[in-house]
NUMILUM-112862 format. One record per residue: x, y, z of N, C-alpha, C in turn. Coordinates in steps of 0.1 Angstrom, whole numbers, plus 5000, padded with zeros to 4 digits. Layout:
! NUMILUM-112862
XYZXYZXYZ ...
! end
This chain:
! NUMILUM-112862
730096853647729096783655728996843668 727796893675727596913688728496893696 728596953703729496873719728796853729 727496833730726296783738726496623743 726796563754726996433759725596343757 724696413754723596343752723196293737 724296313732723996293714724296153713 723696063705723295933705724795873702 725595883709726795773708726795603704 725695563711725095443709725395383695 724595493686724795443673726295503664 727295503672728595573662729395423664 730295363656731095243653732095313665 733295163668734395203675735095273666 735595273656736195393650736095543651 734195573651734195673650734095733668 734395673673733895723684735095753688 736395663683737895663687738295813682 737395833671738195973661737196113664 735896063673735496173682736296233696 736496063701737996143715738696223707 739296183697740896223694740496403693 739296413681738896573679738696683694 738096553702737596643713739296673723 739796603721740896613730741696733721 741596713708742196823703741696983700 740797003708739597113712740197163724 740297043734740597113746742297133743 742997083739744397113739744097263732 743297283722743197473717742797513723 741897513734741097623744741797633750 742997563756743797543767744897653761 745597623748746697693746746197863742 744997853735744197993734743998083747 743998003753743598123770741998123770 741398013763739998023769739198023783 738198063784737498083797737197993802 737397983817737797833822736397733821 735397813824734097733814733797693806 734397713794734897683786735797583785 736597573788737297483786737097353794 736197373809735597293821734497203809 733497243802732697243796733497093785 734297163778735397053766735696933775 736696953788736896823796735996703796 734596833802733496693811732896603792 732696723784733096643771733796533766 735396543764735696433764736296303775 736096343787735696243799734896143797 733396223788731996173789732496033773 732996073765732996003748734495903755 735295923763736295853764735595703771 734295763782733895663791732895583779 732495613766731295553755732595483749 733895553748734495483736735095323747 735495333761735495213769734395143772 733195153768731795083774731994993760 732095073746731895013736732894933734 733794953733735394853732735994743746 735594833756736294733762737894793761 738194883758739594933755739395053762 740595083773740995243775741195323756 740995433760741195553750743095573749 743395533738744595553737744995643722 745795773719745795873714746795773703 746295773690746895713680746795523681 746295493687745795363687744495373686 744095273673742595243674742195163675 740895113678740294983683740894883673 741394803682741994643672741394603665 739894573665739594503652739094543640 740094673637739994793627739994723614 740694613608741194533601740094433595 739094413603738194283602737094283597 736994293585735094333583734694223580 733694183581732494103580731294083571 731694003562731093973544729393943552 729293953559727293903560727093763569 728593753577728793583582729393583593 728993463601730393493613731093383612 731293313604732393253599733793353601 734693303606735893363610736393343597 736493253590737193243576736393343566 735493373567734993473555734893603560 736193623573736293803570737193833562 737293973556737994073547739294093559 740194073551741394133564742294203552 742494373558742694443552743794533563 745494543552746294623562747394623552 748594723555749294763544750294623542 750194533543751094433536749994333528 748594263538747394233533746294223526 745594183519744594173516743994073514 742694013518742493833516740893893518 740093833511738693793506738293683504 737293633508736293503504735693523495 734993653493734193643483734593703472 733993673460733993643450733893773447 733293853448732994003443733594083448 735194033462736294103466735794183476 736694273480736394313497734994423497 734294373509733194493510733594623514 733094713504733894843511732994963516 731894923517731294963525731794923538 731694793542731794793555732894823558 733794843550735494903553735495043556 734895123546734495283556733695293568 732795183573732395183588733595153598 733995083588735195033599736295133596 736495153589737895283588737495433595 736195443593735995553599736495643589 736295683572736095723563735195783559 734695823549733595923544733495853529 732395813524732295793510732295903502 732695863493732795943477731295963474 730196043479728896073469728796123463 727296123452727096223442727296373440 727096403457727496553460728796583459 729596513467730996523463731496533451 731096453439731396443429731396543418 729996563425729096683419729996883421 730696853431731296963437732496983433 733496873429734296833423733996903408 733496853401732996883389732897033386 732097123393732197263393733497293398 734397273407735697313410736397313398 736497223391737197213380737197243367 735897213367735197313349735497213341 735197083344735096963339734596833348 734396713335733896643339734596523347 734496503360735496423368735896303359 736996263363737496113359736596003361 736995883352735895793353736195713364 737295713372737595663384736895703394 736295853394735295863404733995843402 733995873388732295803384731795703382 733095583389732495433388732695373402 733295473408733695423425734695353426 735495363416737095313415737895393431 737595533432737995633442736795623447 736595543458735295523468735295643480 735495663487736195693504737295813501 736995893513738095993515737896033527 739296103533738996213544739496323539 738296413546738696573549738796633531 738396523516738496643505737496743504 736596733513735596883511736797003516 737696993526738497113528739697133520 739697053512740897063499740397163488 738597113487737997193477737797323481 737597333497737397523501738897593500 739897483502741097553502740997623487 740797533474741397563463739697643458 738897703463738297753459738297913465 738597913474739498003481741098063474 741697983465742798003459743897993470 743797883480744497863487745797733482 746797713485747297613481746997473485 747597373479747597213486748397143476 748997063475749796963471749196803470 749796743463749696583458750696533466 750696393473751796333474750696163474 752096073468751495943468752695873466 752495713462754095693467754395503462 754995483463755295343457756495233462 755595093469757095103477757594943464 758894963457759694903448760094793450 758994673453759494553454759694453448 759794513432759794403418760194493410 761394483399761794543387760594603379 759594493379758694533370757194513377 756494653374755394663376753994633369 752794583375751294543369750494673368 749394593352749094733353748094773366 747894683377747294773392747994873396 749494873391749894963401749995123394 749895103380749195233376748095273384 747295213386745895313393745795463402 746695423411747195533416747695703411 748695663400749495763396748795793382 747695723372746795773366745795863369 745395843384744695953390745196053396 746196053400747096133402747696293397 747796183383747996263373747196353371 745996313366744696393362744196483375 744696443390744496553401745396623397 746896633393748096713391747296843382 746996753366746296843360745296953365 744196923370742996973366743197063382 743797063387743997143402745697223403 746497173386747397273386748197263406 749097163404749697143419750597063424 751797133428752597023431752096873435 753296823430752996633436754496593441 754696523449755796443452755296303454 756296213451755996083446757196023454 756695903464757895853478758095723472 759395713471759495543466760195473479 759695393488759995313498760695213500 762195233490763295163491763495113502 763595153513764195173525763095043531 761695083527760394963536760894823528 761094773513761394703508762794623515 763594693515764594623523764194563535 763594633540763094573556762394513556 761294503548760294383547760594253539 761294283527761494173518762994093518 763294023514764493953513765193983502 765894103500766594153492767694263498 768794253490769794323496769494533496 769994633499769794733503769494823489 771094723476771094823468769994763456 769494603457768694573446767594653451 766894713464765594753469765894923461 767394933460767395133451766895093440 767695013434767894963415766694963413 765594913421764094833418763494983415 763695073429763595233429762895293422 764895273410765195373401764495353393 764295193385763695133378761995153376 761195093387759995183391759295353387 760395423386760895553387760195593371 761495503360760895483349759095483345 758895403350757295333346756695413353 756695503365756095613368755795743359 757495773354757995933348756995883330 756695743327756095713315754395733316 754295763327752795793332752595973322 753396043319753396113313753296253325 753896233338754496363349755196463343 754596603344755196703342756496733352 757996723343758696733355758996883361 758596993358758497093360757497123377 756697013377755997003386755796903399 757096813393756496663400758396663406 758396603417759296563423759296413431 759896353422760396193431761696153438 761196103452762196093453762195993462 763795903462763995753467764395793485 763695703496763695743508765295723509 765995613506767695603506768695733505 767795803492768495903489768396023501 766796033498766496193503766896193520 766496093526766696093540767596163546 768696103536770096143542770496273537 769796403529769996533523769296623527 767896563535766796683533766596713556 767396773559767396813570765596843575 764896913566763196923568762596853566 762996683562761796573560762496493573 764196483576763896383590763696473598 763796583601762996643614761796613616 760796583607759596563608759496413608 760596343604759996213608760396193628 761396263635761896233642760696323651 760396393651758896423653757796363656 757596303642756596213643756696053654 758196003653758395923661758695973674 758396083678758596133693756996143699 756096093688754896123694753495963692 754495863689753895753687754495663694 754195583703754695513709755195313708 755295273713755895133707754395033703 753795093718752295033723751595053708 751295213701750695233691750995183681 752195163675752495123660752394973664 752094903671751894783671750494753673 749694803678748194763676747794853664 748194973655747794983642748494923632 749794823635750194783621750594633624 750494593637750394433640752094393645 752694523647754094463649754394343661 755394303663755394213675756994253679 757694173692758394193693759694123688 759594073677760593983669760894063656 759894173657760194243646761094373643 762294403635763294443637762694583637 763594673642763594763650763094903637 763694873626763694913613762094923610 760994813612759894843610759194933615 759294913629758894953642758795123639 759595153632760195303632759795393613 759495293604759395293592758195423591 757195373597755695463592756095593596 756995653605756995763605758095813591 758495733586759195783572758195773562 757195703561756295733549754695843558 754695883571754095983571754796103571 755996113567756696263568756296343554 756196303541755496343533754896443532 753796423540752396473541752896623548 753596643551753896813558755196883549 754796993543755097063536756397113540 756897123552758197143555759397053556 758896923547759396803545760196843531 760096913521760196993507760597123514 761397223517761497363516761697393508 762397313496762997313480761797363473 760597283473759297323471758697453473 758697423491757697503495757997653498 759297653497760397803504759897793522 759897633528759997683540758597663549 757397663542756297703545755897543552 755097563564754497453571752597433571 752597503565750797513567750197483555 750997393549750197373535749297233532 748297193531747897103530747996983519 748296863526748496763517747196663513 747196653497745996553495746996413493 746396333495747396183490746196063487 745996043469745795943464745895823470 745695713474746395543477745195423473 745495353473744695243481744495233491 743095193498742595203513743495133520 744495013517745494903522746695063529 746495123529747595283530746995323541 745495313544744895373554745695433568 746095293572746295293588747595383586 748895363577749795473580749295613581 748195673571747795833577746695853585 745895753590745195743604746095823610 747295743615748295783624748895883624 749295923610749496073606748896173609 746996153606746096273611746396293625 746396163632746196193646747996293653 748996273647749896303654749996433646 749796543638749996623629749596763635 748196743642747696853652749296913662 749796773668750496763678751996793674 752396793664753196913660753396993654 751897063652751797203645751597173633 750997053625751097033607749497023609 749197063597747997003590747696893585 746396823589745896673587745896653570 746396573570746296513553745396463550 744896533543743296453532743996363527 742896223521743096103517741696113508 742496003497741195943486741695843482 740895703486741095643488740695593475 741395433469741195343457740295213461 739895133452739594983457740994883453 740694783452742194713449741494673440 742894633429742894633417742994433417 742094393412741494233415742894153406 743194013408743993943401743193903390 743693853383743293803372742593653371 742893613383742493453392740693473400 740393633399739493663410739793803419 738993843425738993963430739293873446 739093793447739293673463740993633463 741593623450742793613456743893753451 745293703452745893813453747093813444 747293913439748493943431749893963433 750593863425751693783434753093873421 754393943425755493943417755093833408 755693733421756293573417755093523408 754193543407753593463398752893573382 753793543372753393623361752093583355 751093513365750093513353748893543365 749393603373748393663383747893843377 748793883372748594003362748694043353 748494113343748994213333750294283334 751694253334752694313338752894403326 754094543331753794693321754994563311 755694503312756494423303755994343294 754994293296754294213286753994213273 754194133264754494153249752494163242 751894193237750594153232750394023232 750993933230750993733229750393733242 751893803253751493703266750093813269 749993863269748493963274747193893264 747393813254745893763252745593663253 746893563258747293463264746693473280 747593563287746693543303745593543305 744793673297743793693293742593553293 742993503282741993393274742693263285 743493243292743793153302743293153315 743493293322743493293340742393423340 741993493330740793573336739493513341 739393523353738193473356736693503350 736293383350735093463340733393443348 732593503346731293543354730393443346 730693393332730093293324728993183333 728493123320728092993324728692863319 728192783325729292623321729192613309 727892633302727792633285727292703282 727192723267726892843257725592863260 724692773262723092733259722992813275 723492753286723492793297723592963297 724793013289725093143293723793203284 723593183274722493213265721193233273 721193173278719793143290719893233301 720693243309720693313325721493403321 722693413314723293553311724593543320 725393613317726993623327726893693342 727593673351727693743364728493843364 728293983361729594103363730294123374 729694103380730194113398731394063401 731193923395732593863396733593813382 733093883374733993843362734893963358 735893923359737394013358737594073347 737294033337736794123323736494233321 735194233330734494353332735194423344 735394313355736294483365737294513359 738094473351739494503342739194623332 737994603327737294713316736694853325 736294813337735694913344736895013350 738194973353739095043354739795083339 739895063329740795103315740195123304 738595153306737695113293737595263298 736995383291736995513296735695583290 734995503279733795513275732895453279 732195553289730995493295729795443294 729295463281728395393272728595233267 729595243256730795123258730695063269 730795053280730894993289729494903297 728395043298727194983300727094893290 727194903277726594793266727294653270 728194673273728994513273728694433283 728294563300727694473309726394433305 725594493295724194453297723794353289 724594353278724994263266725394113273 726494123285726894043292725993973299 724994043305723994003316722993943311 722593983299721593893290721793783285 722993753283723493603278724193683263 723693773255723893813244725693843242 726293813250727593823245728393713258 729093643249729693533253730893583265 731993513269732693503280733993533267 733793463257735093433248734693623244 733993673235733793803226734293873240 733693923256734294013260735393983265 736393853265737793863272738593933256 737793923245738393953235738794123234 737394163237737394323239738094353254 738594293263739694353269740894323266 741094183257742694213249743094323242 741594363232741894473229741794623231 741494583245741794723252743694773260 743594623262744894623274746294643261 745894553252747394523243747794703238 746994773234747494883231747594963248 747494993254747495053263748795033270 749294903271750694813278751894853265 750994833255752494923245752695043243 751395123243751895283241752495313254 752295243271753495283283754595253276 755095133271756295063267756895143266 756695203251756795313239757595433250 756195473260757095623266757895603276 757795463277758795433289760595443281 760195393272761795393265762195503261 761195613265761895733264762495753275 762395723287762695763298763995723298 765095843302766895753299766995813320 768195763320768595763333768895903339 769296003330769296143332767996163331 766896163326765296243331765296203347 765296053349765096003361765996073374 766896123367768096193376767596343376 766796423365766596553366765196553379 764396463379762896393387763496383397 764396343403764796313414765696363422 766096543414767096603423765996683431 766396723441765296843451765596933441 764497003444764497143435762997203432 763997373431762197453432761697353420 760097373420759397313413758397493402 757397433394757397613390756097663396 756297663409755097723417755697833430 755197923428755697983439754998003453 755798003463755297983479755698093482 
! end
């Protein structure tokens, strides 16, 4: 973008204007250490002087380097009803409506980039195949920075996977696949390391459980990952309890990272207060250490300049917000993000998916009975009150969980149009499509079963020692 003071700021969100200071400040910090010409660099100042005084006219907030405007969190369904905003953040998620969080207005507000046709389209030639249906349904909405993932790897440059899972239940839903099914298929088709962070360490601190049930849950976790079908030749997991205390190159970089964020910041990006133990306060810089390649030397033989992509749910955002911004500032490269939507309950895409409550999901434990059971009980349905009714006006897809359940595990896209359109017309009942997602999910929840029981405690142990991986740096 220009660096002309006269370019329409007016129309840029507080986000993006917050993430114009940050660039521009990170301009003059290069001109400055380059030995540029002092006009030059005079030129960059009155620059960001000029976007610091737009981003305080618009907010109301001084410019503060890794804090962003407070009401980053709050989007706005079409109302100003305070009860029907979206509030969205790594422990959160709550909706009013029926059709689940707007996510458009979440990349105005996040200050993200959508997933377009072009992207997708570019994607597609990178690879010499046809993208996953997670991008071609806008399951993967939003990203930063994957256009320079694709020049890196079109260039034959390196980049790496990391994504991560924090273990707060023995047993996992199938939402929490979404992540590490895409994952996968990036592992594949881009040929590239991955490391996978399991957040023992956050679980303790946030949840009411003792130190070693938050490993066990881990280890366990670990399982239902390595059944995702991870090449271990190429994938490295590892538990923060463990590695923290072995890998001299990942706490340097977290102690790094916490040398450059201050108390003020992590509490206006992640809502801390001062009752909150000291252990939180300090956490996000253990799940941004990751993202910098010198965190792995086992990997990388050492190397700091390699760029990290990381898979998540947009609920992940604000920890690598924070990451981009502090990464310049000690010498790492900014982590690309691609972002997910959330994976809806089974009650509604408006409420939320609970451990404690087994019939808010599809759990990977579940026998075929209780899966066509939840199914035909708690899937919400987009129906009409009666047959004659639905026959008449037709079903609502928007909000019926059937279909968002199918739109994430259904993989034939044809198939899928027919059911919504079939659905929309009245021509297929509420009972026939919860039927065709029993029989999508029952095999799908047994064949993980199946490779999970292959998984014994020694794979889990070979997955989780450090070690070169088969790529060379």
């Amino acid at each position: 973008m220009a660096d002309s003071p006269n370019c329409d700021l007016k129309s840029l969100s507080p986000l993006q204007l917050f993430e114009r200071v940050t660039e521009q400040g990170e301009k003059v910090r290069a001109l400055k250490a380059g030995k540029a010409p002092k006009d030059e660099i005079d030129a960059a100042v009155r620059m960001l002087l000029s976007l610091k005084l737009s981003y305080k006219t618009t907010t109301g907030q001084d410019y503060q380097a890794g804090l962003p405007p407070k009401d980053l969190v709050l989007i706005n369904n079409g109302t100003t009803k305070e009860e029907d905003e979206d509030l969205v953040d790594p422990w959160n998620v709550q909706t009013s409506n029926a059709k689940g969080v707007d996510y458009d207005k979440l990349i105005v507000r996040f200050g993200s980039s959508k997933i377009d046709t072009d992207l997708i389209n570019r994607i597609e030639r990178a690879i010499g195949q046809k993208p996953h249906h997670f991008l071609r349904r806008g399951i993967f909405f939003s990203h930063r920075d994957m256009d320079q993932v694709l020049d890196a790897y079109e260039n034959k440059k390196p980049f790496y996977l990391y994504t991560g899972r924090g273990p707060s239940s023995q047993a996992m839903h199938v939402g929490h696949l979404i992540p590490f099914m895409f994952t996968k298929w990036l592992q594949e088709v881009f040929d590239v390391p991955l490391v996978i962070q399991l957040t023992d360490d956050e679980k303790y601190l946030w949840k009411d459980m003792t130190i070693e049930k938050a490993y066990e849950y881990a280890r366990e976790n670990a399982k239902d990952i390595i059944a995702c079908g991870f090449d271990i030749n190429k994938t490295f997991i590892f538990s923060d309890l463990d590695y923290l205390g072995t890998s001299a190159g990942f706490y340097k970089n977290v102690v790094k990272v916490q040398k450059h964020v201050t108390f003020n910041q992590v509490k206006g990006i992640f809502g801390f207060t001062d009752s909150d133990c000291i252990g939180k306060i300090s956490f996000p810089a253990i799940q941004a250490a990751p993202s910098f390649s010198s965190s792995f030397p086992q990997i990388f033989n050492g190397k700091e300049n390699i760029q990290c992509l990381i898979p998540c749910a947009i609920d992940q955002d604000p920890y690598f917000r924070m990451t981009r911004d502090v990464a310049p500032r000690i010498g790492q490269p900014k982590p690309a993000l691609l972002h997910s939507v959330f994976f809806p309950a089974l009650q509604g895409a408006q409420t939320k998916m609970s451990a404690s409550d087994p019939n808010s999901s599809i759990f990977l434990t579940d026998t075929p009975k209780q899966i066509k059971t939840k199914i035909n009980k708690h899937a919400f349905s987009g129906g009409r009150d009666t047959i004659e009714e639905h026959r008449k006006y037709g079903g609502n897809c928007e909000v019926d969980v059937s279909i968002m359940y199918l739109t994430f595990f259904l993989e034939d896209d044809d198939r899928l149009e027919q059911l919504k359109q079939a659905y929309t017309s009245g021509e297929l009942l509420t009972g026939e499509l919860k039927k065709v997602l029993i029989e999508t999910m029952q095999p799908l929840v047994a064949a993980h079963q199946e490779r999970r029981k292959q998984v014994t405690d020694e794979i889990v142990k070979q997955f989780m020692t450090p070690r070169k991986l088969a790529f060379e740096f």
